[in-house]
LOMI-871438 format. One record per atom (N, C-alpha, C): residue in one letter; x, y negated, z negated. Coordinates in steps of 0.05 Angstrom, whole numbers, plus 5000, padded with zeros to 4 digits. Example, Ala and Ser with C-alpha at 12.3 -4.5 7.8 and 13.67 -1.06 7.14 Angstrom:
2
A 5264 5114 4844
A 5246 5090 4844
A 5264 5066 4844
S 5257 5045 4858
S 5273 5021 4857
S 5258 4999 4843
! end
This chain:
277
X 5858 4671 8589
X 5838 4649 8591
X 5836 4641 8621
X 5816 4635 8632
X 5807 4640 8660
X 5790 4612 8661
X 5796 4592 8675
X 5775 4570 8683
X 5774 4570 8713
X 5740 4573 8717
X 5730 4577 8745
X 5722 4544 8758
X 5736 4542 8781
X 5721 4509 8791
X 5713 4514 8821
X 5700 4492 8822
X 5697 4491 8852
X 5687 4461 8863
X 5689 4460 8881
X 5679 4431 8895
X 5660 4422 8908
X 5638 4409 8902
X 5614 4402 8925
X 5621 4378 8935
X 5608 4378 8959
X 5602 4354 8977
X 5581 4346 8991
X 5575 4321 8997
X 5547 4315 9003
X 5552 4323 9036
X 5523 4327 9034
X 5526 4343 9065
X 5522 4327 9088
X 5519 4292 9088
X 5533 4274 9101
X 5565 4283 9114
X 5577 4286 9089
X 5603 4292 9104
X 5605 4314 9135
X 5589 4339 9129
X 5603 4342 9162
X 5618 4363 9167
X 5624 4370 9144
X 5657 4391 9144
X 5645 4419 9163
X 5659 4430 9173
X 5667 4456 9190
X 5648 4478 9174
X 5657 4481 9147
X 5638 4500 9131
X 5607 4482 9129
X 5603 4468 9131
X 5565 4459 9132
X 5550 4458 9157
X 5568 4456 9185
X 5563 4460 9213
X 5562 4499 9205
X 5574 4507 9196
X 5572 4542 9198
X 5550 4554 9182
X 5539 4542 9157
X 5529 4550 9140
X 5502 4549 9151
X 5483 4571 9131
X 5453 4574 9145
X 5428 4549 9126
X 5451 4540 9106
X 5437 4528 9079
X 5455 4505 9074
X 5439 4487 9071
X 5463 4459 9056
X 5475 4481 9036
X 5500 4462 9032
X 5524 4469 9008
X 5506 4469 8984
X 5502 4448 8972
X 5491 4443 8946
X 5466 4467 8939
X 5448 4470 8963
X 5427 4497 8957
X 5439 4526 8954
X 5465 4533 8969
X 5488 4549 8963
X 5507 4556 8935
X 5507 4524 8925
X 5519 4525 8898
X 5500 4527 8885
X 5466 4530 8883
X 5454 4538 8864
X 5451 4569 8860
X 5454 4578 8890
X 5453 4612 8883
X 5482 4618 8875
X 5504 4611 8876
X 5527 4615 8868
X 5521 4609 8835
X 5513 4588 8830
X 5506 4583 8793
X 5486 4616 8789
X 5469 4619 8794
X 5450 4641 8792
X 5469 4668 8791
X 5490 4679 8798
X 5506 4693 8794
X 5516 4679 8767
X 5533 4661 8767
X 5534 4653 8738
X 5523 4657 8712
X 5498 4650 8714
X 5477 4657 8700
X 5476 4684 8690
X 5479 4701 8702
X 5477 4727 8701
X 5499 4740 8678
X 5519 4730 8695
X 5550 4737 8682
X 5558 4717 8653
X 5542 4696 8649
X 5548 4677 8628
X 5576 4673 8635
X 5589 4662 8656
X 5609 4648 8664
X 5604 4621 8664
X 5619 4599 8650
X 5626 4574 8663
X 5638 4559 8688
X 5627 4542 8701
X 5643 4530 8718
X 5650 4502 8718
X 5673 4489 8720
X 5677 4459 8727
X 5663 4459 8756
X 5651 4438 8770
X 5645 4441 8789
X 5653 4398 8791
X 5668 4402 8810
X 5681 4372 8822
X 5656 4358 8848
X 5645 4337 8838
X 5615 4336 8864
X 5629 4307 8868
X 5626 4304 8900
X 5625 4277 8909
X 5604 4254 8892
X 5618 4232 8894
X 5591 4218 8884
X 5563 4211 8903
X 5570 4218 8933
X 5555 4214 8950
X 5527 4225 8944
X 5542 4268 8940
X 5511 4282 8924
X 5502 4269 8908
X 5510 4263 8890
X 5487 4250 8865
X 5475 4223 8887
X 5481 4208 8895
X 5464 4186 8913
X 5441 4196 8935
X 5459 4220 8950
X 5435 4223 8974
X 5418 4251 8971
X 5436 4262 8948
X 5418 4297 8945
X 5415 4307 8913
X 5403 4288 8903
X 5395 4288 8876
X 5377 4314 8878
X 5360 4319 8882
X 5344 4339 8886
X 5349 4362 8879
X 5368 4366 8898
X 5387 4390 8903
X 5406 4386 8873
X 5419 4368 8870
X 5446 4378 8855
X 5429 4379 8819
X 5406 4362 8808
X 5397 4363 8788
X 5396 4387 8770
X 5384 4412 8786
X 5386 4434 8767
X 5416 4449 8762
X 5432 4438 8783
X 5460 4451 8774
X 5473 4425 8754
X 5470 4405 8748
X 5483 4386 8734
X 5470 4384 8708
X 5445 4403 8708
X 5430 4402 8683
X 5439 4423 8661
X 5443 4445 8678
X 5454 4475 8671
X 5475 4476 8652
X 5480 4481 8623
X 5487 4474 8608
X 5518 4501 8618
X 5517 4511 8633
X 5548 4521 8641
X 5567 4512 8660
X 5537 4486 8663
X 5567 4471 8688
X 5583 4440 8672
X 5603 4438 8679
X 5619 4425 8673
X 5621 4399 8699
X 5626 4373 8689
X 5622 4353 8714
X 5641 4345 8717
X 5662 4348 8736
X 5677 4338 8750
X 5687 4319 8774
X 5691 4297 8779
X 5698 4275 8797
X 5714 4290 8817
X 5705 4273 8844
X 5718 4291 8870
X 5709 4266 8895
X 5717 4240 8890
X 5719 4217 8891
X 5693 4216 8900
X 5687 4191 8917
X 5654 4178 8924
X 5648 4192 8951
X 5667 4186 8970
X 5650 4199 9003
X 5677 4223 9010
X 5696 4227 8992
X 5721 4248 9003
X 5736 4233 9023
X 5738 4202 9021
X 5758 4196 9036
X 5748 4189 9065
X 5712 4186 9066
X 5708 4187 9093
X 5697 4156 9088
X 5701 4142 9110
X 5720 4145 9137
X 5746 4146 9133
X 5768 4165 9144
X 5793 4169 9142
X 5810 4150 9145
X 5812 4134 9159
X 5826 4108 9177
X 5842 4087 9158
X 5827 4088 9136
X 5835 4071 9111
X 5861 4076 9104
X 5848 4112 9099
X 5874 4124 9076
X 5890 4133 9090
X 5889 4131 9112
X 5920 4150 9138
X 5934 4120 9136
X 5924 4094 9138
X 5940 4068 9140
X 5950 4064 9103
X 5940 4070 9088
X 5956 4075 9059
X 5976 4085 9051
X 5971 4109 9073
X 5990 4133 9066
X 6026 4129 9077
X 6010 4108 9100
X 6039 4106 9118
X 6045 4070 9112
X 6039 4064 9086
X 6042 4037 9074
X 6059 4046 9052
X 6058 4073 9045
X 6068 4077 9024
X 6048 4083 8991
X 6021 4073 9001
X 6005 4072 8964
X 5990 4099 8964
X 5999 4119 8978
X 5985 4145 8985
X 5959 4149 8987
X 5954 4171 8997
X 5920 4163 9012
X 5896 4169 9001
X 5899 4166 8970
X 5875 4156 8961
X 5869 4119 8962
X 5897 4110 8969
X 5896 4072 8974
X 5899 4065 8959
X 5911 4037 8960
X 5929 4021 8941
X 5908 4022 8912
X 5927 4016 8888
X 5907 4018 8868
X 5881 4000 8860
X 5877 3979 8873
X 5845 3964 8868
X 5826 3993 8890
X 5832 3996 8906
X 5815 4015 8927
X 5806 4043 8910
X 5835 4044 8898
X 5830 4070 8885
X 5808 4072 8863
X 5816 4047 8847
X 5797 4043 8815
X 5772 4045 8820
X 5766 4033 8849
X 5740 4017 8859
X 5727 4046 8862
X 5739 4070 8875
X 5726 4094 8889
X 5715 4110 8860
X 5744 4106 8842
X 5733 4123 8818
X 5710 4109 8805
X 5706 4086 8800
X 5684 4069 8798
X 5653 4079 8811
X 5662 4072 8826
X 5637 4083 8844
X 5627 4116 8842
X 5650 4133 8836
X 5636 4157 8834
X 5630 4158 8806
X 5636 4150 8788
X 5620 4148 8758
X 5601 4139 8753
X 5594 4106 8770
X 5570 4097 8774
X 5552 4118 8780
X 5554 4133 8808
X 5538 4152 8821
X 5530 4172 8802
X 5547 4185 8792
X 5537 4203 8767
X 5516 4187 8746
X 5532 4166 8731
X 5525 4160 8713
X 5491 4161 8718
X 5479 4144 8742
X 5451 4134 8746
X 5428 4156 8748
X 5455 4179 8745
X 5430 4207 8754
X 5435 4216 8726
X 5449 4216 8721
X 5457 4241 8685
X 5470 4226 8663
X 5469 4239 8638
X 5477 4227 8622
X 5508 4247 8613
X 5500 4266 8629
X 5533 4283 8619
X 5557 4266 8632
X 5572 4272 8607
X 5607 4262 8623
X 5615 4269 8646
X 5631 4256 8646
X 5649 4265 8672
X 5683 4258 8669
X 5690 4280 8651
X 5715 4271 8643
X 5745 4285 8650
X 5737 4306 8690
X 5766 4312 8697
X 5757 4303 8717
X 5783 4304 8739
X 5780 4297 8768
X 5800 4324 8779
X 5788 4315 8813
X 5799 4338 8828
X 5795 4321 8853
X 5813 4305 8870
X 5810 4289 8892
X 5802 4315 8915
X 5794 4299 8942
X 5790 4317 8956
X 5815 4325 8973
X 5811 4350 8984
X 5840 4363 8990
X 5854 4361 8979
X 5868 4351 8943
X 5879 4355 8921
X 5901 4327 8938
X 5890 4305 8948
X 5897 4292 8959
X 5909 4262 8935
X 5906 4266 8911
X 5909 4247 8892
X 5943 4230 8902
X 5953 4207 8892
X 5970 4191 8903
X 5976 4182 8871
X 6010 4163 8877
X 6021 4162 8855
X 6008 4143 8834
X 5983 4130 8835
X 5976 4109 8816
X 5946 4129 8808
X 5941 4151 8808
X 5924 4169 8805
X 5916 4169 8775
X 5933 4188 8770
X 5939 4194 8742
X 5935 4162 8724
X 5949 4150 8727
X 5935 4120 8709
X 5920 4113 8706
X 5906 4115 8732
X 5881 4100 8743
X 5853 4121 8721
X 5865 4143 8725
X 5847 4162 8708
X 5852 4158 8684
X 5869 4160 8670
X 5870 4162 8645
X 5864 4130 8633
X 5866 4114 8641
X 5859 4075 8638
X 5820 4089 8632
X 5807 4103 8659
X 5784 4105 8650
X 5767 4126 8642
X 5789 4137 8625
X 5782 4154 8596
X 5784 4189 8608
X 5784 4186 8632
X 5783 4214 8645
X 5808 4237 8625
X 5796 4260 8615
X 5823 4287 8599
X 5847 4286 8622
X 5833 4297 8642
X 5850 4315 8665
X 5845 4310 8689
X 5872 4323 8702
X 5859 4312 8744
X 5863 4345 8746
X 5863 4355 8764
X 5867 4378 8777
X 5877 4386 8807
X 5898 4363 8818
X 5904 4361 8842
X 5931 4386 8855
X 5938 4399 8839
X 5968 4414 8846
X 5960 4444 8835
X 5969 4451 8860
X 5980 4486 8866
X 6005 4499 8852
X 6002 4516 8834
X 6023 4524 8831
X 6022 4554 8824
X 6045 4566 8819
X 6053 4600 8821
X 6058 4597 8796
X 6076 4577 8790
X 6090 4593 8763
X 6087 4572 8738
X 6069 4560 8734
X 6065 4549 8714
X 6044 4562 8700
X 6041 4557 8671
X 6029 4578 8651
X 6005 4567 8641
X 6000 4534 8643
X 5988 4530 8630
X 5985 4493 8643
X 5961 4472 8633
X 5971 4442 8635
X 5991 4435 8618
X 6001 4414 8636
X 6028 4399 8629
X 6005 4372 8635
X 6029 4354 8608
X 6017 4319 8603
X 6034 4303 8614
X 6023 4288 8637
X 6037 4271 8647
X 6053 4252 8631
X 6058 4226 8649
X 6066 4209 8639
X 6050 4184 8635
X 6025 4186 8642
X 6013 4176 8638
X 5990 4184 8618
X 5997 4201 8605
X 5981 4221 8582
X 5963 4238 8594
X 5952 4232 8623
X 5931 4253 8628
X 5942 4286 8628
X 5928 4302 8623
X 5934 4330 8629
X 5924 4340 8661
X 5952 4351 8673
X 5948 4355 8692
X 5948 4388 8694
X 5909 4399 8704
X 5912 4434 8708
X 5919 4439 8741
X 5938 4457 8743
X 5938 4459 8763
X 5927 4487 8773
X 5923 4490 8788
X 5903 4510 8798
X 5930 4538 8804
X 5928 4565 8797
X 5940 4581 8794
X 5937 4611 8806
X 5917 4606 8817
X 5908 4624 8835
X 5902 4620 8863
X 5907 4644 8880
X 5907 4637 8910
X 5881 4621 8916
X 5881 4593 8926
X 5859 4583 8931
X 5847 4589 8967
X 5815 4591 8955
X 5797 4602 8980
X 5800 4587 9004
X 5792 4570 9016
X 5785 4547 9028
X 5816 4559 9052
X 5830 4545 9043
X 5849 4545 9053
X 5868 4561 9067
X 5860 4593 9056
X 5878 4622 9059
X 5852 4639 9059
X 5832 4631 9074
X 5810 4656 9084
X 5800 4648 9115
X 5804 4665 9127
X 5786 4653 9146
X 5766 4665 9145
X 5743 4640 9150
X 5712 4638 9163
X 5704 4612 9170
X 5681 4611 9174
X 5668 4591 9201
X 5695 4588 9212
X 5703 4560 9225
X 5714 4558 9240
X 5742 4567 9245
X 5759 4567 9217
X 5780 4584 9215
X 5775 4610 9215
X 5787 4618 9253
X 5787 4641 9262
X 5815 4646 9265
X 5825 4673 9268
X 5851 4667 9266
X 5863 4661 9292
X 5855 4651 9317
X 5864 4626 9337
X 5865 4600 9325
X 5840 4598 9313
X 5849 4562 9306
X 5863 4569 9278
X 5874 4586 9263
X 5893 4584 9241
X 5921 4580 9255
X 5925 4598 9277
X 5951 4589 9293
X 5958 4566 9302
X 5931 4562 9315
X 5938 4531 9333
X 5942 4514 9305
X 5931 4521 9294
X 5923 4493 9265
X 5956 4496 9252
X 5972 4517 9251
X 5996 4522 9230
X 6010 4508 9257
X 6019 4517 9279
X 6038 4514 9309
X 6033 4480 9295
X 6011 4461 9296
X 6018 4434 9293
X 6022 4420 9270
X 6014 4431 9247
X 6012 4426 9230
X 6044 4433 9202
X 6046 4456 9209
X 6063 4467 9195
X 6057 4474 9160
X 6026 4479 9159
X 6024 4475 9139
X 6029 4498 9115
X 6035 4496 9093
X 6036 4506 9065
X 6032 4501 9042
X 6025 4517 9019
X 6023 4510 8990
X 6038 4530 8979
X 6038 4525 8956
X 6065 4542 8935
X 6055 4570 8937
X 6029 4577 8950
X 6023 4613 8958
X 6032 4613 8992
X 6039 4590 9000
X 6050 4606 9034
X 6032 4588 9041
X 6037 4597 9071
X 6028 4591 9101
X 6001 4609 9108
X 5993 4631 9094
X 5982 4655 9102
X 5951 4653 9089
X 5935 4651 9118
X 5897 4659 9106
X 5899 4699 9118
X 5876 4701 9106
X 5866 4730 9098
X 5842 4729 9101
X 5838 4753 9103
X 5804 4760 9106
X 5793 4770 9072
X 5775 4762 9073
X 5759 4763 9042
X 5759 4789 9037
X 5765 4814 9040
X 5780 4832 9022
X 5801 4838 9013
X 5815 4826 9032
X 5847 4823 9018
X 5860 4796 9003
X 5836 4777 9004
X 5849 4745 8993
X 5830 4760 8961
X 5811 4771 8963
X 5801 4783 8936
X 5816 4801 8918
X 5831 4821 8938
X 5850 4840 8928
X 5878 4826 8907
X 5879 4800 8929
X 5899 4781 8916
X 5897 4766 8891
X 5873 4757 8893
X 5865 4738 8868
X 5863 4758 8841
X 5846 4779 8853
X 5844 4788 8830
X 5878 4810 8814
X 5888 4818 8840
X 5919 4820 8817
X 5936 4795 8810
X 5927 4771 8822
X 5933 4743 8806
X 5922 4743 8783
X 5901 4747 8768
X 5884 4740 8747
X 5896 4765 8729
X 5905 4783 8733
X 5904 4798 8730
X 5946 4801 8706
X 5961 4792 8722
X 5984 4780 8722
X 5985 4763 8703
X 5970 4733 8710
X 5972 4713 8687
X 5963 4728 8658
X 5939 4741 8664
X 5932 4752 8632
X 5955 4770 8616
X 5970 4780 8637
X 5986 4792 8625
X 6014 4784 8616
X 6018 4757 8628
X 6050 4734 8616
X 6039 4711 8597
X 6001 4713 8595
X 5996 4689 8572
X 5987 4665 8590
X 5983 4669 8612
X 5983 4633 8630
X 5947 4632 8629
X 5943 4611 8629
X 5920 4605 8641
X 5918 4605 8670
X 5897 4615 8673
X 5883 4622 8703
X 5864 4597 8717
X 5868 4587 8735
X 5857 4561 8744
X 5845 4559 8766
X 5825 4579 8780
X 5814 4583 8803
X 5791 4554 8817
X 5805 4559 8836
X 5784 4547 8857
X 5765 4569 8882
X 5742 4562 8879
X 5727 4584 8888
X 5697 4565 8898
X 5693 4561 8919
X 5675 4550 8935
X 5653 4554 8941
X 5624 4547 8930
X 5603 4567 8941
X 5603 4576 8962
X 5598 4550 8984
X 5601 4550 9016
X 5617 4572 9021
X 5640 4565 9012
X 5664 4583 9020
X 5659 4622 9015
X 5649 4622 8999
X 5639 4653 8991
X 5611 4668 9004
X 5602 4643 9015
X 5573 4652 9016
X 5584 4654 9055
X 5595 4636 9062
X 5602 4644 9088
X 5623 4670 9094
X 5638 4669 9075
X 5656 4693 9084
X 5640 4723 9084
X 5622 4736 9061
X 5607 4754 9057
X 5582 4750 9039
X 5571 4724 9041
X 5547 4719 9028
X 5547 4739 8996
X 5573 4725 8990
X 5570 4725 8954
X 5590 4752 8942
X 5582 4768 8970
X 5594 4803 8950
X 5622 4806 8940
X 5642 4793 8954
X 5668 4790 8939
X 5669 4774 8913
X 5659 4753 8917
X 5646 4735 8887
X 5648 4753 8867
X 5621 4773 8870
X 5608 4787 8852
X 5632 4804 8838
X 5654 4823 8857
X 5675 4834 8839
X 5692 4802 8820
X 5690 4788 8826
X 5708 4768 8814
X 5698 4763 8798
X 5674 4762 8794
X 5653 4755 8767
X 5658 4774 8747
X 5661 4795 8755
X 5657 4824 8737
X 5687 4820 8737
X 5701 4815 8732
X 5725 4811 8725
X 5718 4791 8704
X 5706 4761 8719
X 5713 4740 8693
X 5696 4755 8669
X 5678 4773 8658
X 5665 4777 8642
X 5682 4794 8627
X 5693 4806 8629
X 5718 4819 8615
X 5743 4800 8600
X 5733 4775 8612
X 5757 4767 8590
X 5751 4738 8580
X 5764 4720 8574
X 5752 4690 8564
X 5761 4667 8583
X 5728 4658 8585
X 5730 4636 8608
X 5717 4612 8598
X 5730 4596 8609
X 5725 4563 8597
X 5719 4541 8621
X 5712 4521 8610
X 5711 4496 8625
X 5747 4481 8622
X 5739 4462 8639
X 5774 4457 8653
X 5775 4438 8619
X 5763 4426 8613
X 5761 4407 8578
X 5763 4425 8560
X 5750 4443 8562
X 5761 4468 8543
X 5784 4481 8544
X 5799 4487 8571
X 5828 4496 8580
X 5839 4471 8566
X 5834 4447 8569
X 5862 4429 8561
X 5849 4431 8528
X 5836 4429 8520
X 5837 4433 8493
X 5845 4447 8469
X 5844 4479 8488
X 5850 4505 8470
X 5888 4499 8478
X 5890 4495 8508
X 5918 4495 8506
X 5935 4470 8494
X 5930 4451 8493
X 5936 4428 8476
X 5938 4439 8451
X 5925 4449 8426
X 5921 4463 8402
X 5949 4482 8402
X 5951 4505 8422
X 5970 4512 8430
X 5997 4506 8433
X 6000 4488 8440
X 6024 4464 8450
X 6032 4446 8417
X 6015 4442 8407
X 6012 4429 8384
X 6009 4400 8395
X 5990 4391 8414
X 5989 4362 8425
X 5957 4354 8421
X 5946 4332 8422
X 5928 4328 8427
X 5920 4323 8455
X 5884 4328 8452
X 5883 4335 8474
X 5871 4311 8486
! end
């Protein structure tokens, strides 16, 4: 079982991949759905609440599309930063103390809500940046699941303690371990030399035939020990590295086997578990 996600952001924000790109993100994630389409794959897709406020336009025919799934990915991503770096070093971690927090999830459900009538019942903070009053805060307002944590060796969601189900993502994620636009591999060095950074796959980006080579004997692996498969996969991110064509083998992969929405992963596996979901 294979759940595909990914993340939009309103193109206010700014990020490195929307300075590189030839197309806003959101017009990107509609040709990325259009491959979808094709393949009858599902996707969770995690949207700022900002898109629904400033790029309705754009995001309507992907939020209408009865294979996308709506996911929370807070209101502006944390921008302006300044807030949550003084949270973080307060101790209430840097999504901000919990009224700040409620208020952001608030606000990105409002934002949805005024455009659509579909739910919106996982979350996925930005940069999987969620903090310890997270999980409550979500599950108090009815949200299944968050989706903030990397992992290698887990098989499947685990239920907090706060009842939410937490999926964690199980496959080498893109963003992070490919370089394009700006991550070249100079600024991957300079960026690791200060940073020191890692996730439970390493320290190590790749170029999009070999981060593909990887995912897909990841996917490949889980199907064969029983785990659920939990990809994160970026339009931007695909469309900059080779404008879609590595995608396309990963698609033809997900059609070979059974793929769900992240509500459907905690459901089938819950049933599984013998828990509710």
């Amino acid at each position: 079982m294979i759940c595909l996600t990914g993340d939009l952001h309103h193109e206010s924000l700014g990020t490195g991949n929307q300075r590189y790109a030839s197309a806003s993100e959101l017009s990107l994630a509609g040709a990325y759905l259009e491959l979808l389409r094709e393949a009858r794959v599902p996707v969770t897709f995690f949207v700022s609440g900002r898109a629904f406020d400033e790029q309705w336009s754009e995001l309507e025919p992907i939020v209408r599309d009865p294979l996308v799934e709506l996911g929370g990915h807070t209101h502006a991503c944390f921008s302006p930063s300044w807030p949550h770096r003084v949270s973080k070093k307060l101790g209430f971690g840097y999504p901000g103390p919990p009224w700040l927090e409620a208020q952001d999830i608030e606000r990105t459900l409002a934002s949805a809500a005024r455009r659509t009538t579909k739910p919106v019942r996982v979350w996925r903070d930005h940069m999987y940046l969620g903090g310890p009053n997270t999980d409550a805060l979500l599950r108090a307002r009815g949200f299944v699941a968050s989706s903030n944590i990397v992992s290698t060796t887990a098989r499947g969601p685990s239920r907090g303690r706060s009842g939410l189900w937490n999926v964690p993502i199980t496959i080498l994620p893109d963003h992070e371990h490919l370089f394009h636009a700006e991550r070249t591999r100079a600024w991957v060095t300079r960026w690791q030399r200060r940073h020191r950074w890692s996730d439970a796959f390493g320290p190590e980006s790749y170029e999009i035939d070999a981060w593909t080579d990887l995912v897909l004997a990841q996917l490949r692996a889980n199907e064969a020990r029983g785990a659920l498969s939990t990809l994160i996969v970026h339009p931007i991110t695909m469309h900059l590295c080779d404008g879609f064509d590595s995608f396309r083998k990963i698609l033809a992969y997900l059609t070979t086997t059974q793929t769900v929405t992240m509500t459907e992963a905690v459901r089938v596996w819950a049933a599984k578990v013998g828990e509710a979901a």
